[in-house]
C-alpha positions in Angstrom: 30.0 -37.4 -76.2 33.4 -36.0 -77.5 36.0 -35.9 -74.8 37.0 -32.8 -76.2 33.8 -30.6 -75.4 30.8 -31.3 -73.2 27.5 -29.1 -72.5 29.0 -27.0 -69.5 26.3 -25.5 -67.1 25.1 -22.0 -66.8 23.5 -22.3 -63.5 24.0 -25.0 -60.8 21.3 -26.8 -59.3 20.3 -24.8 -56.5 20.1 -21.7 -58.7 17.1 -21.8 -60.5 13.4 -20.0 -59.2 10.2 -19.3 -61.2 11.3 -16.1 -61.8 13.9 -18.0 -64.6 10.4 -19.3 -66.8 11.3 -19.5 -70.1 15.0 -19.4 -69.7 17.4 -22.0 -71.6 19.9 -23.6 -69.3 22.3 -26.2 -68.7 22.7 -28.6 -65.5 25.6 -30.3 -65.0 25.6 -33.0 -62.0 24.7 -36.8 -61.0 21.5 -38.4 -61.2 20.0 -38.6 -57.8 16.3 -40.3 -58.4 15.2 -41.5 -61.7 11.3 -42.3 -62.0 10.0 -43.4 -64.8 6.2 -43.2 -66.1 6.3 -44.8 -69.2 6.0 -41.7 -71.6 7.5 -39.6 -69.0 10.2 -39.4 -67.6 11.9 -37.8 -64.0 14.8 -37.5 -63.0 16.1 -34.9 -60.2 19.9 -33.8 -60.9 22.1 -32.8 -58.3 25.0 -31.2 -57.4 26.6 -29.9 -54.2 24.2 -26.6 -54.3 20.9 -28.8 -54.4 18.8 -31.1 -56.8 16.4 -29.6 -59.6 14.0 -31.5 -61.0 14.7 -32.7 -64.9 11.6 -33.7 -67.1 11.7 -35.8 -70.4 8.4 -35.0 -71.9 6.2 -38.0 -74.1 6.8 -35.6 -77.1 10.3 -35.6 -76.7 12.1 -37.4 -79.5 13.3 -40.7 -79.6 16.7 -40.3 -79.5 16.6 -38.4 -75.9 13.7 -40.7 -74.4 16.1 -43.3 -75.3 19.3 -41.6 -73.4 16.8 -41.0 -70.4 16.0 -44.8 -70.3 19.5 -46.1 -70.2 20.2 -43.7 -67.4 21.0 -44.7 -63.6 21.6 -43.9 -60.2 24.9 -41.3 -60.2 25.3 -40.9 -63.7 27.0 -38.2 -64.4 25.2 -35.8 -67.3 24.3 -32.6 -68.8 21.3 -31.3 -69.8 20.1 -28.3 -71.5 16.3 -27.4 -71.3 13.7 -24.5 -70.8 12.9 -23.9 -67.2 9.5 -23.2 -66.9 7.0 -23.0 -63.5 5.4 -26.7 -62.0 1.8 -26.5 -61.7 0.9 -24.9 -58.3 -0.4 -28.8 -56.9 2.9 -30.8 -57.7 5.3 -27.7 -56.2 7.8 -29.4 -53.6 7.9 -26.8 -51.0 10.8 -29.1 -49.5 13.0 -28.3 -52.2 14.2 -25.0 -52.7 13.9 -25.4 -56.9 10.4 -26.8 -56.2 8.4 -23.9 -58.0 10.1 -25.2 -61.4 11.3 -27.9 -63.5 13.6 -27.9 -66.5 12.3 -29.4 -69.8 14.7 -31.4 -71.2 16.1 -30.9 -74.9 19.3 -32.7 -74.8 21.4 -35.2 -72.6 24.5 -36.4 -72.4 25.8 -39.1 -70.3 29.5 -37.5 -69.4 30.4 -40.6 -67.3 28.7 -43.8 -65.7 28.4 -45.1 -62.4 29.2 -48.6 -61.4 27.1 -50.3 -58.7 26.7 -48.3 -55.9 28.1 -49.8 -52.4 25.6 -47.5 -50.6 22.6 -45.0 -51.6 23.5 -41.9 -51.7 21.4 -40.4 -49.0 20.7 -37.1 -47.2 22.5 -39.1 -44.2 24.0 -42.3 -45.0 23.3 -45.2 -42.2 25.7 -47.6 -43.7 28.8 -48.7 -41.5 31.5 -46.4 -41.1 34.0 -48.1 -42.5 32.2 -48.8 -45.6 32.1 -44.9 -46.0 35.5 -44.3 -45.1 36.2 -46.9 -48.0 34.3 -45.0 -50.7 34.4 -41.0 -48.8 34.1 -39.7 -52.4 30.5 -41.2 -52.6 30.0 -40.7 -48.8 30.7 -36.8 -49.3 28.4 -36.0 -51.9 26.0 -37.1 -49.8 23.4 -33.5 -48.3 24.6 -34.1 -45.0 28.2 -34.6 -45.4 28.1 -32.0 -48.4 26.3 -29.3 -45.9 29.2 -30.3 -43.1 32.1 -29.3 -45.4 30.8 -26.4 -46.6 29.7 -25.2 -43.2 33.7 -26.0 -42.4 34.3 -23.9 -45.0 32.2 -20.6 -43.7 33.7 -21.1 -40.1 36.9 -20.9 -41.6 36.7 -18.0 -43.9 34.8 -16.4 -41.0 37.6 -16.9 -38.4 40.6 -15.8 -41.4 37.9 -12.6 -42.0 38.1 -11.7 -38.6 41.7 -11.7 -38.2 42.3 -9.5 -41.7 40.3 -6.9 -40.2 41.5 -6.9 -36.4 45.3 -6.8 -38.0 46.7 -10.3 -37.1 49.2 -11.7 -39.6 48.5 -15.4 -41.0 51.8 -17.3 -40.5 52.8 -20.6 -41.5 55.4 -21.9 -39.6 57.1 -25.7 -40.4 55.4 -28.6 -40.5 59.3 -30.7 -40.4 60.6 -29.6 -37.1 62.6 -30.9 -33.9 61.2 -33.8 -31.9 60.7 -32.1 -28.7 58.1 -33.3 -25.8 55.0 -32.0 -26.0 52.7 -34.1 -24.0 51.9 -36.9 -26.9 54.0 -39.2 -29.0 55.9 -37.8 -31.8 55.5 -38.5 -35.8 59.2 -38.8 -37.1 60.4 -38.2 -40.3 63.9 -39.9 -41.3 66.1 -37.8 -42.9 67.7 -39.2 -46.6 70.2 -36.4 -46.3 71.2 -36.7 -43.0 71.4 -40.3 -42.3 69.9 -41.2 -38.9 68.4 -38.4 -37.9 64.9 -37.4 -37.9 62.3 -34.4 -38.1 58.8 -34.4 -36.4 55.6 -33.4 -37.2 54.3 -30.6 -34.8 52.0 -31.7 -32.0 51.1 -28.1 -32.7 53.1 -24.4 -33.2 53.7 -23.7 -29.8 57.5 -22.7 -29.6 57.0 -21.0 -33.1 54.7 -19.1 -32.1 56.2 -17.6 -29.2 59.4 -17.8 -31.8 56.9 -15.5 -33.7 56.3 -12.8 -30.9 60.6 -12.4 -30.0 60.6 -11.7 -33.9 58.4 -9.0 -32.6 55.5 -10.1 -35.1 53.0 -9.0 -32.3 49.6 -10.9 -33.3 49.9 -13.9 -35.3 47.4 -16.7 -36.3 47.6 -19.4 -38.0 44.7 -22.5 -39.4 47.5 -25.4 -38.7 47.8 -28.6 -39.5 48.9 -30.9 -36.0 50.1 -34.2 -35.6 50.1 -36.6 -32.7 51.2 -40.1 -33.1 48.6 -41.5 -30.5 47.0 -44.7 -29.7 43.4 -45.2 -31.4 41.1 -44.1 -28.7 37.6 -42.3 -28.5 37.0 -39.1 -30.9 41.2 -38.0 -31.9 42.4 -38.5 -34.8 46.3 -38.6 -35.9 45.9 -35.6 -37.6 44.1 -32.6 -36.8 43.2 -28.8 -38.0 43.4 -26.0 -35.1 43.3 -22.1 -35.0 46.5 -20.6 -33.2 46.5 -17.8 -32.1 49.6 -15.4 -30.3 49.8 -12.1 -29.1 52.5 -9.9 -27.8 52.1 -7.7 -24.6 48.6 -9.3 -23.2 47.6 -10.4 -20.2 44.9 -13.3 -19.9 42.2 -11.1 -19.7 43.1 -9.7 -23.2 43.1 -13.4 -24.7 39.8 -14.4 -23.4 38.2 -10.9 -24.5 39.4 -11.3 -27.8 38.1 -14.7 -28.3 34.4 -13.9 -27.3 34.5 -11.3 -29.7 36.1 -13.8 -32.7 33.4 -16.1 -31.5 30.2 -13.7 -31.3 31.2 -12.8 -34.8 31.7 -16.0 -35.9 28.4 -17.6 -34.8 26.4 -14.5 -35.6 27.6 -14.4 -39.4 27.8 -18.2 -40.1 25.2 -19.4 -38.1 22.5 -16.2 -37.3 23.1 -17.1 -33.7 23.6 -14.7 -30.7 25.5 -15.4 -28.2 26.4 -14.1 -24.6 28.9 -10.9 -25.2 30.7 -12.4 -22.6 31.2 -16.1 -21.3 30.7 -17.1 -18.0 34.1 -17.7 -15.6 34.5 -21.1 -13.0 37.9 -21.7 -11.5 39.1 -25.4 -12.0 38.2 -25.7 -8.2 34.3 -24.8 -9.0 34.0 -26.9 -11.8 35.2 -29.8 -10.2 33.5 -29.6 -7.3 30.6 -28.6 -8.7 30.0 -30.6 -12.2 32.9 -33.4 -11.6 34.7 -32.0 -14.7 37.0 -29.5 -16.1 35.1 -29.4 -18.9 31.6 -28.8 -17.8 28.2 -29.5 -20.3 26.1 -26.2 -18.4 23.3 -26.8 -20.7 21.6 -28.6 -18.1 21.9 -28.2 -13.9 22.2 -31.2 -11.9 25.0 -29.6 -9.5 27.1 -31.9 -7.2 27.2 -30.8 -4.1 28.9 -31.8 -0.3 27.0 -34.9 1.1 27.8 -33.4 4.8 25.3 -35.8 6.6 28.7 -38.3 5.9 30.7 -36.7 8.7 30.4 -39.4 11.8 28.3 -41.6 10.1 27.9 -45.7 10.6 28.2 -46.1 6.5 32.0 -47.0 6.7 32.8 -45.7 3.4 31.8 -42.8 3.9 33.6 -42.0 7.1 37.2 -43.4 5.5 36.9 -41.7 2.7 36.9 -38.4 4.4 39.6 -39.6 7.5 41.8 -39.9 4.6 41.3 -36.4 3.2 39.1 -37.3 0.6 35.4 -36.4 0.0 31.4 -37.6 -0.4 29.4 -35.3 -2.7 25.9 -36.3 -3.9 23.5 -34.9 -7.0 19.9 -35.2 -7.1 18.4 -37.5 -9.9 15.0 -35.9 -10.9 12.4 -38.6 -11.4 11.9 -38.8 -15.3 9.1 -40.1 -17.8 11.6 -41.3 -19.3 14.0 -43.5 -17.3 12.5 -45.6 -14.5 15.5 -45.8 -11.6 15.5 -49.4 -11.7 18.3 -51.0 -9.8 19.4 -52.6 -13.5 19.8 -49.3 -14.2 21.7 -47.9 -11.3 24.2 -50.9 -11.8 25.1 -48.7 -14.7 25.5 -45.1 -13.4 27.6 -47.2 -10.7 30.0 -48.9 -13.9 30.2 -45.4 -15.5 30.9 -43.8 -12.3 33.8 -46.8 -11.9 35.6 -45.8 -15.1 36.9 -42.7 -13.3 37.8 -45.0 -10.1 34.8 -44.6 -7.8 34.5 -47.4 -5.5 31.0 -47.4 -5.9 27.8 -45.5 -6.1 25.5 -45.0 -3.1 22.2 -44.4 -3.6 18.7 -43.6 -1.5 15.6 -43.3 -2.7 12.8 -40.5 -1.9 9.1 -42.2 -1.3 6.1 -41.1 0.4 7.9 -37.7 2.0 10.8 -40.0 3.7 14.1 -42.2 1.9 14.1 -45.5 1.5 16.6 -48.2 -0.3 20.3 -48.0 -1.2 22.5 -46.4 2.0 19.1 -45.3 3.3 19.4 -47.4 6.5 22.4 -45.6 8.2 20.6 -42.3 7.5 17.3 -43.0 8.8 17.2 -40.8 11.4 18.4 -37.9 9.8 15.4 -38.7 6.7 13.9 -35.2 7.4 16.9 -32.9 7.2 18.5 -34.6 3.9 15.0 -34.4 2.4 15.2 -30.6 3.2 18.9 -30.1 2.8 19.0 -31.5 -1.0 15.5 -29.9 -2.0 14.2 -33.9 -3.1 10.9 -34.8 -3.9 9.1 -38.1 -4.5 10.1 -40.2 -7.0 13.7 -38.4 -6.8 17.0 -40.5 -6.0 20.2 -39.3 -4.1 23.3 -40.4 -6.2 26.2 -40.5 -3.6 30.1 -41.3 -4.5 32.9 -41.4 -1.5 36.5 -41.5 -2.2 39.9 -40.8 -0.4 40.9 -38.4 -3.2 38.9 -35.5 -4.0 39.5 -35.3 -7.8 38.5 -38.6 -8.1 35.4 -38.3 -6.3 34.7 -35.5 -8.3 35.5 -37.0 -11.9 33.3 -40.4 -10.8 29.9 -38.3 -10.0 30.4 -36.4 -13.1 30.3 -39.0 -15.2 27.1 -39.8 -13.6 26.1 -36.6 -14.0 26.8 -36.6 -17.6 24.9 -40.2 -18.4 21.9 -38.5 -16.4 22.0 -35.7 -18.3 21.6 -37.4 -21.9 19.4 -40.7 -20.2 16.7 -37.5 -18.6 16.7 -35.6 -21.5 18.1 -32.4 -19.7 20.2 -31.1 -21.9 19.0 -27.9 -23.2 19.1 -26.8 -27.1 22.0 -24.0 -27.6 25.6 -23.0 -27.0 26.8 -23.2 -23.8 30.5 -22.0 -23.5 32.7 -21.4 -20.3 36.3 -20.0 -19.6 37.7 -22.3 -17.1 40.6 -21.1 -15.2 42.9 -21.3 -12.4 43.9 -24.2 -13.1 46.6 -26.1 -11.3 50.3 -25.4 -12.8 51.6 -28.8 -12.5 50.5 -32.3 -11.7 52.5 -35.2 -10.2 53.4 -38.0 -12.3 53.3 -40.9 -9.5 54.4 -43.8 -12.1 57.5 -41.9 -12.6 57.6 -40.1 -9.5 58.4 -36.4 -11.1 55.5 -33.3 -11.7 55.0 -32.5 -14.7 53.5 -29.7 -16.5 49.4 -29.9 -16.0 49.8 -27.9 -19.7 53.1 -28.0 -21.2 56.0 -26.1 -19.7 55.8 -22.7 -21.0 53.3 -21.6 -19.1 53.3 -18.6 -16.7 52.7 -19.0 -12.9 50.1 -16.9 -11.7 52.3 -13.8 -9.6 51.8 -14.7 -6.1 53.7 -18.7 -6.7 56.4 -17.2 -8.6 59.0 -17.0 -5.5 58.0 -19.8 -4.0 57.3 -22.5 -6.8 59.5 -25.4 -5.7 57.9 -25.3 -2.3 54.9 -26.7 -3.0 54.7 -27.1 -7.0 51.2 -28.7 -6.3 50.1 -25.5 -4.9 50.8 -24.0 -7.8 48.0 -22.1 -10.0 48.9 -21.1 -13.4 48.0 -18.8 -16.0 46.4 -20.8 -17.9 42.4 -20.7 -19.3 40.2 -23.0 -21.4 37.6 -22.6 -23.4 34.4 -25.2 -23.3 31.4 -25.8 -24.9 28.6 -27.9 -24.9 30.9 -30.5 -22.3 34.2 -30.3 -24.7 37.3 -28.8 -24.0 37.3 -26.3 -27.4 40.4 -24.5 -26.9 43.0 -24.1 -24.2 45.9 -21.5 -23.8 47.9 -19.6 -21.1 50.3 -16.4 -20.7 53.8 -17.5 -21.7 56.9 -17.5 -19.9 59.1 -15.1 -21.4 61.8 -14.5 -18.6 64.6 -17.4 -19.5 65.5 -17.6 -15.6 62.0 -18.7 -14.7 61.7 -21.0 -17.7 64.8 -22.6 -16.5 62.6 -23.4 -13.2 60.0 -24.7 -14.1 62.0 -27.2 -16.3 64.0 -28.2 -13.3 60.3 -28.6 -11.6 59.1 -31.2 -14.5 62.3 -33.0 -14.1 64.3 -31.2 -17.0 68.0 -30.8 -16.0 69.7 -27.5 -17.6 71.5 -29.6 -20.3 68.7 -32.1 -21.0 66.4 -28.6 -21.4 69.2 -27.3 -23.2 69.4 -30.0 -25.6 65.7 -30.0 -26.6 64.6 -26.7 -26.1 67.5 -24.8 -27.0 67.1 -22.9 -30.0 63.7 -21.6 -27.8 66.0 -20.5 -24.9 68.7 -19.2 -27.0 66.2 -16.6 -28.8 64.6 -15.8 -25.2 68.4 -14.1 -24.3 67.5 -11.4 -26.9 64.1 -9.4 -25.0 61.5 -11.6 -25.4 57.9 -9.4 -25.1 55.4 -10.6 -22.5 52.7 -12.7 -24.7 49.7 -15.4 -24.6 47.5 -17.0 -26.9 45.1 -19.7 -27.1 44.2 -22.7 -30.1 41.0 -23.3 -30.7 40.4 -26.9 -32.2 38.3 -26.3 -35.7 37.6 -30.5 -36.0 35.5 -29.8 -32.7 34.0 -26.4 -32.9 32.9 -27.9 -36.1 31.5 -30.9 -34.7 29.6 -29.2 -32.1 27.9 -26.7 -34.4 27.1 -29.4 -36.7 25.2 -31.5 -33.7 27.2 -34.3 -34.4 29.0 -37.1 -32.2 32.5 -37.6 -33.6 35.0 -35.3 -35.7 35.0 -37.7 -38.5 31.7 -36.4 -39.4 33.0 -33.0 -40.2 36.6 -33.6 -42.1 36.9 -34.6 -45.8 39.1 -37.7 -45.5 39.3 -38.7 -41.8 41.2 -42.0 -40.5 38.8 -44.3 -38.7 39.1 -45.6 -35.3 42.0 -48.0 -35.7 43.8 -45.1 -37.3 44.1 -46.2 -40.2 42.5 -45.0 -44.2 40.1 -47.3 -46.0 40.1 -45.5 -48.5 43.6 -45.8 -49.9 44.5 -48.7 -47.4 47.1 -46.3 -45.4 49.7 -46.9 -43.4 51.3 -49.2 -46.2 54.2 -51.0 -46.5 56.7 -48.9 -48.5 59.1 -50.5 -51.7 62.4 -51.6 -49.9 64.6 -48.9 -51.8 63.0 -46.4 -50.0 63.8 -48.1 -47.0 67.5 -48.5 -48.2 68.1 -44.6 -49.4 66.9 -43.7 -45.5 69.3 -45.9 -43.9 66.6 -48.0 -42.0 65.4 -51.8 -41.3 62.5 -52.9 -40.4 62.6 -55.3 -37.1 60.5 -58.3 -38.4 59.9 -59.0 -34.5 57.8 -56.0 -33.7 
């Protein structure tokens, strides 16, 4: 093949139906599956539109049964040929070129493959950090392929929806001050400016609100984030979310506009209706009731008061509620699927332990009356729990006591959640909820401060405002998240734009006037000059992504994703850097860390 010209392809291979008989084409892409029947010979061709089916014919001439026999998995080639219709017996209805075939005329190899580390498969089951290694075979895969390009619709969904609702797409810097937002910083040294550093934004927050002063009124942005985090469950170091700020809203403004963004985004990307507004718990309700602030409501299994603890001989029980804490129980249907073997209650009780439970109490419901577990101390009182908690045979009452109610809370839910997934309760579909209320700040007890439950810009719901450092635990903010399917999607609040009572609530997180000075100055400097009232929210696009895609981790749904000891396979990053570079930026590298 010269290097200077190739066969280029008129139609991709997705593109072709019968109603393209008889037309000469070209197909570009990589060899998929390659069968060969002696004087014929198959091969399907595919590219990221689909795979169309590629026949060398036993009167085809030497020269091009030759080419087709030296060919292998993911070569790359072109071929010209004449579609024409499969008979009506051998059509693939799988496939949506299955009505044809293209006769080949002509191939060219354009490049070779070497051996494959892994097939190339529809999903690919080989170990993740083999395909992190090779991502560029890993993504032409159909699944991964059909992952990025639904990425793709989402996002020119969401950017469609802003053009025509009149929000301005702003970038804003991506080297900025080191300020505390919550997670460790990424810093940058400075070659010009010998020991000093920049930052790489946790995400836009004081630019944003920059943005609204400038008086640019609704802004969005698809931004790139950074946190500098220890490996640990689904994050990664870098991450993609939707921010969004609006000038002269109140929260009920924020959350409207999002259900719209999201009922248009669903319905044109994935055909999907959904409620034309979400359902509303307060922090409170979802605790209390689902042992998490971000609740999965595809499926019930509600946690409730157990109030039969109150002056009962079970000891935990009783101390756990002398010292202000609670007991709150959830019914466990009996399943065909999961026998409630005391094996398996050993682990509800270590995932309810994770979240500090002491332990998990349990009774079981046999023959109309409870038996096993706690079931002793409650024997006489078998008749009113069967009829307060609405069990029935074969059932079990999961029970957790502790001395502080959000514990107790977190340590069922977990339960809840395992049962959920080990039952086979949760319910096909999109279940989003606004959760709000929630508290303002939360107390730091290893360093003995509160600190923002948020981050520190946050408005104080009205009635707290006078008296805030009375009781900041009392504290409700203006704050609102967005969940779905069990994860936390997006989380925002009403700003503070009144410098006096920004100055507050840094004194509340332990923020003197000069330390808030030093680090958030330029912020309070531009809040002298009339700052508007404004909110917004950020949406994360790794997870809304994730979650329409029905998969279990965000690396499943971005190109070139770090793995889980935060680091690339691929091109073997973080690296070591030439010491010159380490010599133009001033630094040394301590040999003892």
């Amino acid at each position: 093949m010269s290097e200077e010209a190739f066969l280029q392809r008129t139609v991709t291979c997705g593109q072709l139906s019968a109603a393209d008989e008889g037309r000469t084409v070209v197909l570009n892409g990589w060899v998929h599956r390659d069968r060969n029947h002696g004087a014929l010979h198959f091969i399907n061709l595919r590219d990221r539109y689909g795979i169309t089916q590629v026949v060398v014919d036993d009167d085809a001439s030497g020269a091009l049964q030759e080419t087709a026999s030296q060919l292998k998995l993911e070569y790359c080639i072109a071929v010209r040929g004449i579609v024409r219709r499969r008979p009506q017996d051998m059509v693939n209805h799988d496939m949506a070129t299955g009505e044809i075939e293209v006769k080949a005329e002509h191939i060219d190899v354009l490049s070779r493959c070497d051996v494959l580390p892994f097939m190339i498969e529809d999903e690919n089951n080989a170990k993740e950090d083999l395909r992190l290694k090779y991502r560029y075979l890993d993504l032409r895969g159909r699944g991964m392929t059909d992952r990025i390009v639904l990425r793709h619709r989402i996002v020119k969904a969401i950017r469609e929806y802003f053009y025509r609702t009149d929000f301005l797409e702003i970038e804003t810097p991506t080297l900025i001050r080191s300020t505390p937002e919550g997670a460790r910083d990424f810093l940058v040294p400075s070659r010009i400016y010998p020991g000093k550093f920049f930052a790489l934004p946790q995400s836009p927050q004081l630019y944003k609100q920059l943005l609204m002063v400038s008086g640019m009124d609704k802004y969005f942005q698809i931004a790139r984030c950074y946190r500098d985090e220890d490996p640990r469950g689904d994050r990664q170091l870098e991450f993609t979310q939707l921010d969004i700020e609006m000038s002269y809203v109140q929260r009920d403004d924020v959350l409207a506009l999002v259900e719209d963004l999201f009922n248009d985004v669903f319905r044109k990307v994935l055909d999907v209706e959904l409620p034309r507004h979400f359902r509303r718990l307060t922090y409170h309700d979802a605790m209390n009731t689902y042992g998490s602030d971000k609740p999965d409501l595809r499926f019930g299994l509600e946690m409730k008061d157990f109030t039969f603890a109150e002056g009962c001989a079970f000891n935990a029980f009783t101390e756990a509620l002398s010292a202000g804490g609670a007991v709150k129980y959830l019914v466990a249907p009996a399943s065909d699927r999961q026998e409630f073997t005391r094996k398996y209650i050993t682990s509800l009780e270590d995932a309810a332990k994770v979240y500090g439970a002491h332990g998990l109490a349990w009774m079981k419901v046999q023959d109309g009356t409870i038996s096993g577990g706690v079931s002793k101390f409650f024997a006489d009182k078998a008749g009113e729990i069967i009829e307060a908690t609405g069990v029935h045979d074969g059932d079990m009452i999961l029970i957790v006591a502790h001395e502080n109610w959000k514990k107790c809370c977190n340590s069922l839910g977990a339960v809840r959640n395992r049962l959920g997934a080990d039952l086979g309760l949760i319910q096909d579909g999109f279940a989003f909820c606004w959760i709000i209320d929630f508290p303002l700040f939360e107390y730091n007890e290893d360093e003995g401060h509160w600190e923002a439950a948020h981050h520190m810009f946050s408005m104080p719901q009205a009635e707290y405002i006078d008296t805030l450092e009375e009781d900041p635990g009392a504290v409700k903010g203006d704050l609102y998240d967005l969940v779905l399917n069990g994860y936390e999607l997006a989380s925002g609040s009403i700003r503070i734009h009144d410098i006096e009572l920004q100055k507050r609530i840094f004194r509340i997180c332990n923020f003197s006037d000069e330390k808030a000075q030093e680090r958030f100055g330029f912020l309070l400097d531009a809040f002298r000059f009339s700052p508007p009232p404004h909110g917004g929210i950020a949406p994360g696009i790794d997870r809304l992504c994730m979650i329409v895609s029905n998969v279990n981790t965000i690396r499943e749904v971005i190109a070139f994703p770090k793995n889980t000891a935060a680091a690339s396979p691929m091109d073997d990053c973080p690296a070591e850097v030439e010491p010159i570079q380490l010599k133009e930026l001033g630094l040394k590298i301590d040999a003892a860390k």
